[in-house]
Gaussian input, Z-matrix of N, CA and C with variables (Angstrom, degrees):
# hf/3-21g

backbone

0 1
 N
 C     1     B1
 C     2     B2     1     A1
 N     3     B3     2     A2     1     D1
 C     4     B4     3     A3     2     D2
 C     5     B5     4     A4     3     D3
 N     6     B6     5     A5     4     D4
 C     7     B7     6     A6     5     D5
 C     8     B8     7     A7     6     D6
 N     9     B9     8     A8     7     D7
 C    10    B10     9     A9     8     D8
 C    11    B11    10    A10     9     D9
 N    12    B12    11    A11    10    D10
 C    13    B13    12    A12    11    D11
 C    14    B14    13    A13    12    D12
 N    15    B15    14    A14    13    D13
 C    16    B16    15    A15    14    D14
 C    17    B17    16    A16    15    D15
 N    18    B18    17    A17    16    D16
 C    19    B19    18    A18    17    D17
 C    20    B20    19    A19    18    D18
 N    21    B21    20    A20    19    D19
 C    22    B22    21    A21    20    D20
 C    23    B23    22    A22    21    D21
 N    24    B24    23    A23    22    D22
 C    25    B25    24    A24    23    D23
 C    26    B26    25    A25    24    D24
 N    27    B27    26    A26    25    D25
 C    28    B28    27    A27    26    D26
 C    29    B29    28    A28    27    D27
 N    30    B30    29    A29    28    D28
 C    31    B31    30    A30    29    D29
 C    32    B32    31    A31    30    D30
 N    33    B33    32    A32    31    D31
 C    34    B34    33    A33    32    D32
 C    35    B35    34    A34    33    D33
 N    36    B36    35    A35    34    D34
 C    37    B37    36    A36    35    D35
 C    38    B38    37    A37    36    D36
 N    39    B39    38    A38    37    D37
 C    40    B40    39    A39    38    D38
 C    41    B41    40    A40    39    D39
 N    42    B42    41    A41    40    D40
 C    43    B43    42    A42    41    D41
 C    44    B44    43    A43    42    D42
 N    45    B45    44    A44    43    D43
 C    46    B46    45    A45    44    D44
 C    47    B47    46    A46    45    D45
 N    48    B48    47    A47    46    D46
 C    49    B49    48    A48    47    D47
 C    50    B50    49    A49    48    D48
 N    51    B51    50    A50    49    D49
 C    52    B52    51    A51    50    D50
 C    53    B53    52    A52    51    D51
 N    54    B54    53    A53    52    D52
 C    55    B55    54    A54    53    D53
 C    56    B56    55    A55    54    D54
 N    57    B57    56    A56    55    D55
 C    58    B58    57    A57    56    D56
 C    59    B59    58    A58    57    D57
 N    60    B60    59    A59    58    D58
 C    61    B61    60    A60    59    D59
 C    62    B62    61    A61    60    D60
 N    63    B63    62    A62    61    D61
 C    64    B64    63    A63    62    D62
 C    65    B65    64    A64    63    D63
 N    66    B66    65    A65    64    D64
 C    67    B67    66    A66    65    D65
 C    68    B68    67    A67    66    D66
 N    69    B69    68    A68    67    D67
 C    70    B70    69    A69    68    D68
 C    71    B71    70    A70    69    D69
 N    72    B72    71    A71    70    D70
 C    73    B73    72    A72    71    D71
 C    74    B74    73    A73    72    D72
 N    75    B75    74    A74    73    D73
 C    76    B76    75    A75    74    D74
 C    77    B77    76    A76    75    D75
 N    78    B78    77    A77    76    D76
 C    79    B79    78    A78    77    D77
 C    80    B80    79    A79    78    D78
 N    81    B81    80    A80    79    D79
 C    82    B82    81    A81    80    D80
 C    83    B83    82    A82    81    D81
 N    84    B84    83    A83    82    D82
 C    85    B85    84    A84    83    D83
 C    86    B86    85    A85    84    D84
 N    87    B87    86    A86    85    D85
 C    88    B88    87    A87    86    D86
 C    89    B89    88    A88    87    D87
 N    90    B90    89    A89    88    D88
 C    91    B91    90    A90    89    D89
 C    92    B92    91    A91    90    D90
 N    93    B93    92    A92    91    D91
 C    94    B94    93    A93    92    D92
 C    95    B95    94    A94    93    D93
 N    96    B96    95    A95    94    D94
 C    97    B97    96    A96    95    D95
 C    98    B98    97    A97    96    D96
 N    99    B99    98    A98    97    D97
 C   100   B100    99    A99    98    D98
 C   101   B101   100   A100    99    D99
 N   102   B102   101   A101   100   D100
 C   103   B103   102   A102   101   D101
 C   104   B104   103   A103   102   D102
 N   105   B105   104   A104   103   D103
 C   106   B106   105   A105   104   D104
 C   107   B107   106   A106   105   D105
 N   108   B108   107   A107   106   D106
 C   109   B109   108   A108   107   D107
 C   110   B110   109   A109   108   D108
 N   111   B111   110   A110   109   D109
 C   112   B112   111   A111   110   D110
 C   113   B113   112   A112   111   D111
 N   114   B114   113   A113   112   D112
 C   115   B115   114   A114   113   D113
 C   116   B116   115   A115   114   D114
 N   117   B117   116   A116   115   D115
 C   118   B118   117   A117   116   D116
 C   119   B119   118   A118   117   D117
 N   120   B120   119   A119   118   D118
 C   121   B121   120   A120   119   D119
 C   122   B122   121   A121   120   D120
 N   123   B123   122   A122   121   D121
 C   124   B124   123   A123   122   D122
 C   125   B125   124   A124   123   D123
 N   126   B126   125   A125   124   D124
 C   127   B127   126   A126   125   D125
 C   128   B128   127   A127   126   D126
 N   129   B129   128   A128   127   D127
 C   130   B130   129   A129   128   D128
 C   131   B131   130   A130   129   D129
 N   132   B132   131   A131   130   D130
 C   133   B133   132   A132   131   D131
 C   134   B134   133   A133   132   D132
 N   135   B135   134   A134   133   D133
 C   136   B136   135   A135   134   D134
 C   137   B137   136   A136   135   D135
 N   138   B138   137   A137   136   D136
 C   139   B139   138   A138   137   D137
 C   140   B140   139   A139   138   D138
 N   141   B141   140   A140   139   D139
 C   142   B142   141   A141   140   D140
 C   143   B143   142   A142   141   D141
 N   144   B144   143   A143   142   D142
 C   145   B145   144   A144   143   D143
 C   146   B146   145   A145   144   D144
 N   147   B147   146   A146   145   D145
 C   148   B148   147   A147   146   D146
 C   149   B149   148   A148   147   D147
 N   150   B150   149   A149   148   D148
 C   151   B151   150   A150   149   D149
 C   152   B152   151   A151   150   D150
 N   153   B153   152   A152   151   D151
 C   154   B154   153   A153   152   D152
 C   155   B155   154   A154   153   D153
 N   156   B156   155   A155   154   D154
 C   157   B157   156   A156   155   D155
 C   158   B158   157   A157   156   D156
 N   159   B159   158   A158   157   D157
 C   160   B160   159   A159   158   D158
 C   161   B161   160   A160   159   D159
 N   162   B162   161   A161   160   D160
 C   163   B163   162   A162   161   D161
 C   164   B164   163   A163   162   D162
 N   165   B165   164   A164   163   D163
 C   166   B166   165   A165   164   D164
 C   167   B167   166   A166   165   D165
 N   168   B168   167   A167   166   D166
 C   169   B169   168   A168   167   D167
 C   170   B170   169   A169   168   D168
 N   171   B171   170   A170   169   D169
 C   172   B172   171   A171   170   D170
 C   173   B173   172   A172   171   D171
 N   174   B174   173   A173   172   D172
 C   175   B175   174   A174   173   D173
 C   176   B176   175   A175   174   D174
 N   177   B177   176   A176   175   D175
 C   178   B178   177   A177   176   D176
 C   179   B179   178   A178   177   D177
 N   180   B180   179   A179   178   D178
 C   181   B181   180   A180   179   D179
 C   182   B182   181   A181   180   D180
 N   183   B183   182   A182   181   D181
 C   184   B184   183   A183   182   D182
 C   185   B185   184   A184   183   D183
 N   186   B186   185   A185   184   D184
 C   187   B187   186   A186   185   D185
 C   188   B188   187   A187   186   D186
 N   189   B189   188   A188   187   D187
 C   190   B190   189   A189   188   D188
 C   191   B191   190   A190   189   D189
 N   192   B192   191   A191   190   D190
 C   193   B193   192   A192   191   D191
 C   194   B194   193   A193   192   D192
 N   195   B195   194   A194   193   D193
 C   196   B196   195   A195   194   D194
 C   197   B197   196   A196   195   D195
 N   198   B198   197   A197   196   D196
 C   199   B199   198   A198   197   D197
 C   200   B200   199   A199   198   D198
 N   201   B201   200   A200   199   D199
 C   202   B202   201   A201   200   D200
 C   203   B203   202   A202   201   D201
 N   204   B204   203   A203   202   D202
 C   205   B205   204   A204   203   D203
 C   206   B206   205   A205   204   D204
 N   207   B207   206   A206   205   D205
 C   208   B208   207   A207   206   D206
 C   209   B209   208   A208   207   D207
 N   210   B210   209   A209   208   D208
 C   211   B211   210   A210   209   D209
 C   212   B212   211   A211   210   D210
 N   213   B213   212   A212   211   D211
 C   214   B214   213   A213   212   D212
 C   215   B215   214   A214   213   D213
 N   216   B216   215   A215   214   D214
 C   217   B217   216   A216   215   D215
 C   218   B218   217   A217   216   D216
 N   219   B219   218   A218   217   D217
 C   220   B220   219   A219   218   D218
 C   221   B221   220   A220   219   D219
 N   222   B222   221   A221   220   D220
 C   223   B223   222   A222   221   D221
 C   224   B224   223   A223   222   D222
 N   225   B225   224   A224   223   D223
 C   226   B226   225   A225   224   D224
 C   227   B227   226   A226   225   D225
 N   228   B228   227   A227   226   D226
 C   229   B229   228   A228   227   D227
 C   230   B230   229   A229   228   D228
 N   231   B231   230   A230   229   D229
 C   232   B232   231   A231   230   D230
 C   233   B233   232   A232   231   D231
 N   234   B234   233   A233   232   D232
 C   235   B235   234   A234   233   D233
 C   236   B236   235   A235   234   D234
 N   237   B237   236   A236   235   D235
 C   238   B238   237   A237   236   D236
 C   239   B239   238   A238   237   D237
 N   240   B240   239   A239   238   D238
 C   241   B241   240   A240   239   D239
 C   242   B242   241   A241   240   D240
 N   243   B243   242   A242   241   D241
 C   244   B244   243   A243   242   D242
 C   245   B245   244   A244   243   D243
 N   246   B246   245   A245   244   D244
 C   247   B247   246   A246   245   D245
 C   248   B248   247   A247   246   D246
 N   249   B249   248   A248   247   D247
 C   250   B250   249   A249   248   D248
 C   251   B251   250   A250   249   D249
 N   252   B252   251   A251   250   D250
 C   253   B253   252   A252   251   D251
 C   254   B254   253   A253   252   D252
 N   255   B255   254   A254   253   D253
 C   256   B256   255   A255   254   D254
 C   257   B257   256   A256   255   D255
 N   258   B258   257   A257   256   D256
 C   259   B259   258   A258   257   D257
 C   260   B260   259   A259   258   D258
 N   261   B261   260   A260   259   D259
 C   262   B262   261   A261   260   D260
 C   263   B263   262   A262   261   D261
 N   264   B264   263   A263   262   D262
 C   265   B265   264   A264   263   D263
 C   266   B266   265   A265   264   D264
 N   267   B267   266   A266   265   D265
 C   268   B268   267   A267   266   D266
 C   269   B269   268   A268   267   D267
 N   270   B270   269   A269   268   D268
 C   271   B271   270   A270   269   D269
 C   272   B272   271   A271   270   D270
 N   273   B273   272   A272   271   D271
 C   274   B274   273   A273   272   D272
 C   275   B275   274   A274   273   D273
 N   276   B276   275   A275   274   D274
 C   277   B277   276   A276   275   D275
 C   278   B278   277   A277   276   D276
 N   279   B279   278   A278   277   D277
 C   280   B280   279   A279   278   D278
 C   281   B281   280   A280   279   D279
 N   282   B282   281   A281   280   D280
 C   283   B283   282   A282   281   D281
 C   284   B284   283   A283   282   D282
 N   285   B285   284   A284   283   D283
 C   286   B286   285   A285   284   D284
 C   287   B287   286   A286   285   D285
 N   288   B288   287   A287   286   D286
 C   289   B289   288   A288   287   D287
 C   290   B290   289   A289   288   D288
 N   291   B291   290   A290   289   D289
 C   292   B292   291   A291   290   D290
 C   293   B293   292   A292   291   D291
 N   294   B294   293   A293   292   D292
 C   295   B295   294   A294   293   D293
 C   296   B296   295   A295   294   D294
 N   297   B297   296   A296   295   D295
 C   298   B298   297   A297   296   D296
 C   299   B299   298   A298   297   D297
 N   300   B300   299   A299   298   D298
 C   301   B301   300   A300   299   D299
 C   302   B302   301   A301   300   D300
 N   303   B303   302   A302   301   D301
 C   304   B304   303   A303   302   D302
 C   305   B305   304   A304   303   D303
 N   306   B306   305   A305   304   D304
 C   307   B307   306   A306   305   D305
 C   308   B308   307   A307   306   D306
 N   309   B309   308   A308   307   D307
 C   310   B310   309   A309   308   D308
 C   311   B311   310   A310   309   D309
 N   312   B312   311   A311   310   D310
 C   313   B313   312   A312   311   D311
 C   314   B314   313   A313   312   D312
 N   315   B315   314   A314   313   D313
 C   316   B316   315   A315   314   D314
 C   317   B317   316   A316   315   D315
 N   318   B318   317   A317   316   D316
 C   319   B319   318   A318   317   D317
 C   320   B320   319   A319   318   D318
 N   321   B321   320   A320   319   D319
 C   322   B322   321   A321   320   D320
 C   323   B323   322   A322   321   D321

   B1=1.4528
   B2=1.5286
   B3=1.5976
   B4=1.0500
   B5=1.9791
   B6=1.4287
   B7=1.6072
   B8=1.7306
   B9=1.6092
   B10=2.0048
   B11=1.6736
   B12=1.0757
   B13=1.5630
   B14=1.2219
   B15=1.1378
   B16=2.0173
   B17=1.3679
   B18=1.7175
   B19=1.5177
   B20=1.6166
   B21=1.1564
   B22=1.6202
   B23=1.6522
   B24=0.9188
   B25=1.7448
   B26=1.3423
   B27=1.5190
   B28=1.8470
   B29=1.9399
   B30=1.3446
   B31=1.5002
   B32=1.6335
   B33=1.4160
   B34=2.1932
   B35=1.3212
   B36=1.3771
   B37=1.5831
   B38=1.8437
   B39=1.3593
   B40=1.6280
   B41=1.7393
   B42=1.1011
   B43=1.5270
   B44=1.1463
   B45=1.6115
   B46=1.5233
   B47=1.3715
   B48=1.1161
   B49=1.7078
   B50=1.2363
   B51=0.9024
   B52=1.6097
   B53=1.6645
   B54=1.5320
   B55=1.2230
   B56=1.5066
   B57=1.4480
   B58=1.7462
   B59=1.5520
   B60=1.6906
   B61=1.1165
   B62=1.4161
   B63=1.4790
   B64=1.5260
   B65=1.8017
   B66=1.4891
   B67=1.9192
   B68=1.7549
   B69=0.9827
   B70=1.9582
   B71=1.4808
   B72=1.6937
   B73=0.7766
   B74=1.9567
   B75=1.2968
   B76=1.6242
   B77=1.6736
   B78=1.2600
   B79=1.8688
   B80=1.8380
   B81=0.9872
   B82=2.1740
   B83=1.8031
   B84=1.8201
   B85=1.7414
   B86=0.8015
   B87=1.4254
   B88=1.5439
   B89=1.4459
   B90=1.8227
   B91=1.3102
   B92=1.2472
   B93=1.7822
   B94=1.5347
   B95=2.0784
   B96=1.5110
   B97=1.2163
   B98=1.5526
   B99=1.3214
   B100=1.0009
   B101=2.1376
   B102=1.5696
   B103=1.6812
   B104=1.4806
   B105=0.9959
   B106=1.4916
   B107=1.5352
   B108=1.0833
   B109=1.4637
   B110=1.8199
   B111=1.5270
   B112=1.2893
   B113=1.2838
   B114=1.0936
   B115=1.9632
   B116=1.1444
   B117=1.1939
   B118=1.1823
   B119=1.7902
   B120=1.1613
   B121=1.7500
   B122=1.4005
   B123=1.3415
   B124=1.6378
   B125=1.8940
   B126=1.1737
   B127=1.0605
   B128=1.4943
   B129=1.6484
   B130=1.3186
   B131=1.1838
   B132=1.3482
   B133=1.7003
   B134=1.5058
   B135=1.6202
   B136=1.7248
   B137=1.3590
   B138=1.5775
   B139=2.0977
   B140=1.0120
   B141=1.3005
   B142=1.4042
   B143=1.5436
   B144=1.8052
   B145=1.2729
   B146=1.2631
   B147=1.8545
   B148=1.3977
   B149=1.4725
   B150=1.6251
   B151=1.3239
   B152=1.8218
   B153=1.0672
   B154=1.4628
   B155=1.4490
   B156=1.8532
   B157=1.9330
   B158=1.3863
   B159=0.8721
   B160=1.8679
   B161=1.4310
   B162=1.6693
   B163=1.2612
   B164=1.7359
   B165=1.1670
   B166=1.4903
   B167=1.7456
   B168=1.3475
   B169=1.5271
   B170=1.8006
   B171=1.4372
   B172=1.8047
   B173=1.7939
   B174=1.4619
   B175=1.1210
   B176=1.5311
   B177=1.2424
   B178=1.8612
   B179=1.4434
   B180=1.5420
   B181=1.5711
   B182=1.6975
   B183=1.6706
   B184=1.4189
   B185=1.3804
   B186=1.0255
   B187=1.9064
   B188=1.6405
   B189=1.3594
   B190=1.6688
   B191=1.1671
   B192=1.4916
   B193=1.5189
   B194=1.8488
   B195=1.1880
   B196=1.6739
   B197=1.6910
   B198=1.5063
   B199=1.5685
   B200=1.6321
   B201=1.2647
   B202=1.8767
   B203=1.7371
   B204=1.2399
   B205=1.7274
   B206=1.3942
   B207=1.3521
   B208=1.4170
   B209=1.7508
   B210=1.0600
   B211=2.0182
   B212=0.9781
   B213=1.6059
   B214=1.5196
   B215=1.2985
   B216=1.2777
   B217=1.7189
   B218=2.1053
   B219=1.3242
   B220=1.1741
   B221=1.5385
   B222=1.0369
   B223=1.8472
   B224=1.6463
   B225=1.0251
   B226=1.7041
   B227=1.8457
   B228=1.2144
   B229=1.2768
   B230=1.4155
   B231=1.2394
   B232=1.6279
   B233=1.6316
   B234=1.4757
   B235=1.3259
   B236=1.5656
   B237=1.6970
   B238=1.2630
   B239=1.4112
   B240=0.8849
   B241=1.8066
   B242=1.7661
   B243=1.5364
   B244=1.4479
   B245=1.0381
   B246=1.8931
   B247=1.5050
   B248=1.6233
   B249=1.0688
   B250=1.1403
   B251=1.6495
   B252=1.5906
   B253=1.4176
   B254=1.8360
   B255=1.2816
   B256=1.4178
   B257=1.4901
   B258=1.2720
   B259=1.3792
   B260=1.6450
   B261=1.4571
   B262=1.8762
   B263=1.5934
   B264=1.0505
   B265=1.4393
   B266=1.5125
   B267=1.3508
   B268=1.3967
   B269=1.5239
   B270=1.5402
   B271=1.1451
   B272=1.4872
   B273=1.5881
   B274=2.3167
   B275=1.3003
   B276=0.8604
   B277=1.8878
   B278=1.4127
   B279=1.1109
   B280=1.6217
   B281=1.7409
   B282=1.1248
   B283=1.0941
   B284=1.7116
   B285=1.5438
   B286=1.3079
   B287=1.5624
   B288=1.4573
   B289=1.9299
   B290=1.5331
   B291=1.6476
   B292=1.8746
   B293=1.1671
   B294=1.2947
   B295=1.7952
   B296=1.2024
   B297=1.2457
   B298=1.9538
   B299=1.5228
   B300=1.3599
   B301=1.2761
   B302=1.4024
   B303=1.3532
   B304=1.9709
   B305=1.4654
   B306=1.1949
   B307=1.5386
   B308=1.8355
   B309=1.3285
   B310=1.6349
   B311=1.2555
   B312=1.5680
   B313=1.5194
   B314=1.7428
   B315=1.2391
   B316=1.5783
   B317=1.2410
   B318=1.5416
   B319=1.5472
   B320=1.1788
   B321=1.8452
   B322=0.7940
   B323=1.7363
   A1=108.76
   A2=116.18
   A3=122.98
   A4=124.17
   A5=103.39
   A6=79.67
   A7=99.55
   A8=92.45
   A9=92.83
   A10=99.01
   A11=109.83
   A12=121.83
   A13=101.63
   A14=134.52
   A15=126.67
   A16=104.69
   A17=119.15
   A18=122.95
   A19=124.44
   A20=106.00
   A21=106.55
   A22=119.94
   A23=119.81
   A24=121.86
   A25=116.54
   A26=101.47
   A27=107.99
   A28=85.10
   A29=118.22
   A30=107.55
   A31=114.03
   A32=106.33
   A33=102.66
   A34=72.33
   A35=159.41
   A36=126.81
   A37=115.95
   A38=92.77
   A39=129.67
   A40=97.25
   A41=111.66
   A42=108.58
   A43=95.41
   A44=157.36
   A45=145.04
   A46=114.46
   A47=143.45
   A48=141.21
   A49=98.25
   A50=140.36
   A51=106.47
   A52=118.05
   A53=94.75
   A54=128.04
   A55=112.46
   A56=110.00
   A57=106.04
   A58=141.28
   A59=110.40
   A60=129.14
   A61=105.59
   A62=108.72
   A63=122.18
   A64=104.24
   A65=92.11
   A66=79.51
   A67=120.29
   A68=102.97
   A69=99.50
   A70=109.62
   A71=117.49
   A72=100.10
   A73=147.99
   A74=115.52
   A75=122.59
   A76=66.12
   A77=146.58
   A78=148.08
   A79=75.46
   A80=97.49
   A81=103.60
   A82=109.76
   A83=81.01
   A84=85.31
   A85=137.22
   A86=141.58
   A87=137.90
   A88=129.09
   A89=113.34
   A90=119.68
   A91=113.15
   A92=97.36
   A93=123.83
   A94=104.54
   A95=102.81
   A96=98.20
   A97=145.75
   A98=96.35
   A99=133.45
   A100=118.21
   A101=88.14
   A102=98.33
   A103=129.90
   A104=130.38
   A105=161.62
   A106=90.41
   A107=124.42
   A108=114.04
   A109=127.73
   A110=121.21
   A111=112.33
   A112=105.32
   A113=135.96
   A114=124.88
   A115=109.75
   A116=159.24
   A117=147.89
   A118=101.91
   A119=115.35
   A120=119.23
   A121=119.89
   A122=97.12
   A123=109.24
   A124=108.72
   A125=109.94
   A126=100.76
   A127=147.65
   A128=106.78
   A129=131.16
   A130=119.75
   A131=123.89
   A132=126.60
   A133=123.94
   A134=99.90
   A135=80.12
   A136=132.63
   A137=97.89
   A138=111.36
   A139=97.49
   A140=120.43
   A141=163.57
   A142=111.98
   A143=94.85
   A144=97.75
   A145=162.66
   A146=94.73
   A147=108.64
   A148=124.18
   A149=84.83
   A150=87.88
   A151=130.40
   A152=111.54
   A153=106.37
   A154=107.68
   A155=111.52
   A156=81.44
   A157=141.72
   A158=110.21
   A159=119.34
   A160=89.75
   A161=125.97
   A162=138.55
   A163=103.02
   A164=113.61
   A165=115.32
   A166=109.53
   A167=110.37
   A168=121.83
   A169=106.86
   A170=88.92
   A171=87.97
   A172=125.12
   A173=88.73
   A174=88.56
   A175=116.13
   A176=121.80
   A177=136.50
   A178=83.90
   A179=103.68
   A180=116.75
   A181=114.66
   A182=111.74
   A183=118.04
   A184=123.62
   A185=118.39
   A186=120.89
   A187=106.00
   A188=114.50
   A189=98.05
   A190=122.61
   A191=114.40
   A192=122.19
   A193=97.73
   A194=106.48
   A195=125.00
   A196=96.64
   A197=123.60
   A198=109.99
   A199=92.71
   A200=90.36
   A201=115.11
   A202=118.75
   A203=100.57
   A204=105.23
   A205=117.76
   A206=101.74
   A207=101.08
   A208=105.57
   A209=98.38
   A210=114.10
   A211=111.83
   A212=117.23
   A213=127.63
   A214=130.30
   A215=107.05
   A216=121.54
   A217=92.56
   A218=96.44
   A219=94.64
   A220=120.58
   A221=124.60
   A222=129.03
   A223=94.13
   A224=121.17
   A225=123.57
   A226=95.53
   A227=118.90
   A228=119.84
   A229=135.30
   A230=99.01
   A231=123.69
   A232=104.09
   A233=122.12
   A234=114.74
   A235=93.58
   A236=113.34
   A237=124.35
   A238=123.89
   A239=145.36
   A240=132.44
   A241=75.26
   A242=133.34
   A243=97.73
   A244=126.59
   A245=96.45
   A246=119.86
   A247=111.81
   A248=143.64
   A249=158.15
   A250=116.75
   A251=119.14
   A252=135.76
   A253=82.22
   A254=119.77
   A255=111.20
   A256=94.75
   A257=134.50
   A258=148.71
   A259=84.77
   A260=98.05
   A261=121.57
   A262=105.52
   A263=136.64
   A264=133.04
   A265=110.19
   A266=106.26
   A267=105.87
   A268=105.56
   A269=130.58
   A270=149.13
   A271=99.82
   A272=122.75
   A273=124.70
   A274=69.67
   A275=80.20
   A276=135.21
   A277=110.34
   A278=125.32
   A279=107.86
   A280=108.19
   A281=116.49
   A282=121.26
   A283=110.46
   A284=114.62
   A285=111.00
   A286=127.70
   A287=90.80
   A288=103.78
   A289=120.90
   A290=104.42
   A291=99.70
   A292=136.01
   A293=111.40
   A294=121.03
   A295=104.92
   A296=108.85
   A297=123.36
   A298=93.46
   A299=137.21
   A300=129.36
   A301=115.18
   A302=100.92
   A303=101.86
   A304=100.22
   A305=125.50
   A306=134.86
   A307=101.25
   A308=88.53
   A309=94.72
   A310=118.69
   A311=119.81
   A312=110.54
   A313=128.92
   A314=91.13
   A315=100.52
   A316=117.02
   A317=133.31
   A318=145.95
   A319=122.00
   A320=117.71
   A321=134.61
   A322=130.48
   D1=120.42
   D2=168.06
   D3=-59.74
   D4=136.86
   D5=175.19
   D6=-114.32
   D7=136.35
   D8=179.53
   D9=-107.65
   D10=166.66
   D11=179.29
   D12=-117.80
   D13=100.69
   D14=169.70
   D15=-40.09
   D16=-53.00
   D17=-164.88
   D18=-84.73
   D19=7.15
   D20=159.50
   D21=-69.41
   D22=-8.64
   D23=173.53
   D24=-99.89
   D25=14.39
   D26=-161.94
   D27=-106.97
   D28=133.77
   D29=160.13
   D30=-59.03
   D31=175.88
   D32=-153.12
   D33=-94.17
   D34=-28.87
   D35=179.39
   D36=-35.28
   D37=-67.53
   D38=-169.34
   D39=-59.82
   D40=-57.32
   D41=-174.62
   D42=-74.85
   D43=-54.60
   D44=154.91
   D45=-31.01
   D46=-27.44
   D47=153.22
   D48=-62.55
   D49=-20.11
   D50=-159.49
   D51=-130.86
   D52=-5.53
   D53=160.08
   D54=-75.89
   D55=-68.63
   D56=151.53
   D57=-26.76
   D58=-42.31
   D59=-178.40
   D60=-65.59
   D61=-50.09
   D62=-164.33
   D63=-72.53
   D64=-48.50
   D65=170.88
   D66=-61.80
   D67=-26.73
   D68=-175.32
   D69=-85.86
   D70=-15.76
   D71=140.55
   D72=-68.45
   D73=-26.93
   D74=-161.30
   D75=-82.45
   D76=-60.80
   D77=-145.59
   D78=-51.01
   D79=-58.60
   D80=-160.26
   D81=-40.09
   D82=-62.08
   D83=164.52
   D84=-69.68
   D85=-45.10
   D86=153.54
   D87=-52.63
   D88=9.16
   D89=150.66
   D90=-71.47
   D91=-63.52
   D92=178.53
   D93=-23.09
   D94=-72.04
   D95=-174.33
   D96=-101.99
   D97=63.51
   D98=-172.91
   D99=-42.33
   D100=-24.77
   D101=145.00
   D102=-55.77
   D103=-32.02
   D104=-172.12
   D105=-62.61
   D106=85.32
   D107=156.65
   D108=-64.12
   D109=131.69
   D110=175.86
   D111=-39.75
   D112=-63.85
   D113=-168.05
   D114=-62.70
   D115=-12.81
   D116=-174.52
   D117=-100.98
   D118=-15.45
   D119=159.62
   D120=-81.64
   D121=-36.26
   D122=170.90
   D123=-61.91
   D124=-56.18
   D125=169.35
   D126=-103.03
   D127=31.33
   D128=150.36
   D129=-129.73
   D130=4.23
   D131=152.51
   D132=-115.33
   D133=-11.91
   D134=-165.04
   D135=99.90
   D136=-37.64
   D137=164.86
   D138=-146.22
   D139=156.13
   D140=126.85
   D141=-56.73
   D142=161.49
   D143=152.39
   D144=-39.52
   D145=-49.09
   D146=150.17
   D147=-37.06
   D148=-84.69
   D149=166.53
   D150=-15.95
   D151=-71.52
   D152=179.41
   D153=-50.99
   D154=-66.96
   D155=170.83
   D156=-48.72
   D157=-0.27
   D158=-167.23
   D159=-89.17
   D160=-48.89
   D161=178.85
   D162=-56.50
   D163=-57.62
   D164=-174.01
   D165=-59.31
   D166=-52.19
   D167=168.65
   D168=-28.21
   D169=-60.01
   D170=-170.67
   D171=-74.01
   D172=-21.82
   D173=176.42
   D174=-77.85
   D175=-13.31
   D176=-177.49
   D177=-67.23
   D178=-59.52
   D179=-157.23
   D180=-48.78
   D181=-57.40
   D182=146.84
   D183=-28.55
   D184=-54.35
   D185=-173.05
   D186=-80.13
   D187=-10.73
   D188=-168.24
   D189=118.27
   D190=-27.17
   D191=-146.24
   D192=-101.61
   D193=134.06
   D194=-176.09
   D195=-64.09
   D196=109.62
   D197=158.45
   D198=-172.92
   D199=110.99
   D200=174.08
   D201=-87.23
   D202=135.20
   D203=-165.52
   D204=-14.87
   D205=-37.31
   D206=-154.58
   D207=-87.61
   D208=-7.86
   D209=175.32
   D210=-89.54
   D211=-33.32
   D212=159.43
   D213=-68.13
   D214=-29.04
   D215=170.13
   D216=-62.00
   D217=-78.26
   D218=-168.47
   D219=-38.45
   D220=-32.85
   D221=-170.54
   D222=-79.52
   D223=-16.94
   D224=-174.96
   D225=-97.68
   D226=-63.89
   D227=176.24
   D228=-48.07
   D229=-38.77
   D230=-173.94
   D231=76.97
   D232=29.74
   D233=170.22
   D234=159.20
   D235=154.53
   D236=177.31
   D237=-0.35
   D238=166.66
   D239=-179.39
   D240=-104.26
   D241=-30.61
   D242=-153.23
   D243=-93.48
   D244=-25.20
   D245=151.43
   D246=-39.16
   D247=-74.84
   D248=172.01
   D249=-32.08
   D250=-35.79
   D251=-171.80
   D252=-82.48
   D253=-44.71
   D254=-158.91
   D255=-74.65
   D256=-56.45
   D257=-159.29
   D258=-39.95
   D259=-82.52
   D260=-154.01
   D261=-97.10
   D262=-21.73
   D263=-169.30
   D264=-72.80
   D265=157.82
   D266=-170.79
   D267=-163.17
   D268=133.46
   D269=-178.82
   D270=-41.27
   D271=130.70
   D272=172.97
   D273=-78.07
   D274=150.80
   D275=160.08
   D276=-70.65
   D277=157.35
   D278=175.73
   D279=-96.92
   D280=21.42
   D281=177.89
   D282=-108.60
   D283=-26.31
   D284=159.83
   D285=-113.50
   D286=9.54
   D287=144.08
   D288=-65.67
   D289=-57.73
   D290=158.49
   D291=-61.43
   D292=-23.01
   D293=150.99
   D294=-42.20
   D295=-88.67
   D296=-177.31
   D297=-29.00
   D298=-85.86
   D299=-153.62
   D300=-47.82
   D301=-38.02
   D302=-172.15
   D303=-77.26
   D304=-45.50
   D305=160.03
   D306=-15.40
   D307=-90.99
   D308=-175.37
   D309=-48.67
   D310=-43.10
   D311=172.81
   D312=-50.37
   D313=-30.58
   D314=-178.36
   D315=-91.97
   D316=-13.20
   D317=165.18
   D318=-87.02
   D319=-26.88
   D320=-164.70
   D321=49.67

């Protein structure tokens, strides 16, 4: 299976808008659903939240721009990661702890 990109023919302004757009959107929704436990994304996507800030972190980090996990947590969270862990977070189950493990074993 071939992979095509629609947005390689777009100049990087235009494809950086819309690439932008699309991340502040999933940030919007993954406020929104705040049911959504990190492990249950982890182990039907592959990332988490974190994850995405950790992604956003590096990418600041690449460009120059000053923003440490925890500034990155927050711009993904919309507030403290711990505030937020207390609000919505909630103890895996040991049934989607063995998720997570087989998850990772098979993605590596």
């Amino acid at each position: 299976m071939s992979k095509i990109d629609p947005l390689a023919g777009l100049d990087e302004a235009t494809r950086n808008s819309l690439e932008a757009a699309a991340f502040r959107r999933l940030v919007a929704h993954l406020r929104e659903r705040t049911d959504v436990q990190n492990i249950t994304l982890m182990i039907e996507g592959g990332f988490c939240r974190n994850c995405l800030a950790d992604w956003l972190a590096e990418g600041a980090a690449e460009a120059g721009v000053p923003l440490d996990k925890e500034a990155a947590r927050t711009a993904v969270y919309g507030m403290p990661y711990p505030e937020w862990k207390a609000m919505h977070g909630r103890e895996a189950t040991p049934e989607e702890l063995a998720a997570f493990e087989d998850a990772r074993r098979r993605h590596g």
